[in-house]
N, C-alpha and C positions, 0 to 999 in steps of 0.2 A: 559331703558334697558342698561346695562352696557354690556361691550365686553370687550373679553377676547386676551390681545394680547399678543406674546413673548417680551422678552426684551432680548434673546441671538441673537447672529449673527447665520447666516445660518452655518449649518453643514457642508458645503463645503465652503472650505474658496479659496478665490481667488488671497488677497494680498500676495504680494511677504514676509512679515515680517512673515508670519504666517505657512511659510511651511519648514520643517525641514532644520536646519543646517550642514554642512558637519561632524560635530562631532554625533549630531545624526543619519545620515544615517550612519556612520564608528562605531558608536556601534551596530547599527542594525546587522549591516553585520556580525560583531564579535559575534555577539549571535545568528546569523540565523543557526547556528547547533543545540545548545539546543531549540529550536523550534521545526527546523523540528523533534528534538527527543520528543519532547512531544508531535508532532500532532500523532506521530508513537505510542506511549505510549497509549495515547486517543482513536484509530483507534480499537486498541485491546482490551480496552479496551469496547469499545462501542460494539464491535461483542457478549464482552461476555458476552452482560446486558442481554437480551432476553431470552436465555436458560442457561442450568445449563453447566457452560464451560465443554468442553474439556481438554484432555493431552493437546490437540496441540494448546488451545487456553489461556490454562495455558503454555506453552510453551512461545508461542508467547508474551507473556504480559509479563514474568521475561523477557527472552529477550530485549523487548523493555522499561524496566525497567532502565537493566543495560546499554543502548544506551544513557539513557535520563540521566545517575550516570555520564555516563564515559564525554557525553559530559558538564554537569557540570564543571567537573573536570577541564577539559582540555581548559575552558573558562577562570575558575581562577587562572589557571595557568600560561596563557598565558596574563593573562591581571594582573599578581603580577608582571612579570619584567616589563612590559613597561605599559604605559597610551596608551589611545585611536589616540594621535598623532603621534604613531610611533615613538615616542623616547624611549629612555629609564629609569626609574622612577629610 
């Protein structure tokens, strides 16, 4: 009988080398607007799978459309003058 084993490491990693760097948590952070705008995008998005939308559900979803544009925007705009280290590029 042959067995069937993994050959990856566990999904929770525990070594210090394996858990994000300060440059990754500081881009995280810089994009946790457009996130939270597409969980918001999503949100409304998901209300209005199940029945035939609404004004207000059409509303809400350009809405959070343009939340999810503007915060685009304003990611890349903020990150054309300067890199992720706070200096300026």
């Amino acid at each position: 009988m042959n067995h069937i084993v993994t050959v990856q490491e566990a999904v929770t990693a525990f070594e210090p080398w394996m858990e994000p760097t300060s440059a990754e948590l500081v881009a995280i952070e810089w994009e946790m607007p457009v996130i939270l705008a597409d969980v918001d995008l999503l949100d409304a998005e998901i209300v209005a799978l199940d029945r035939t939308p609404t004004e207000v559900d059409e509303r809400r979803i350009r809405r959070a459309r343009r939340r999810a544009l503007a915060a685009r925007v304003a990611l890349v705009n903020r990150t054309a003058g300067a890199n992720l280290f706070g200096g300026v590029a």
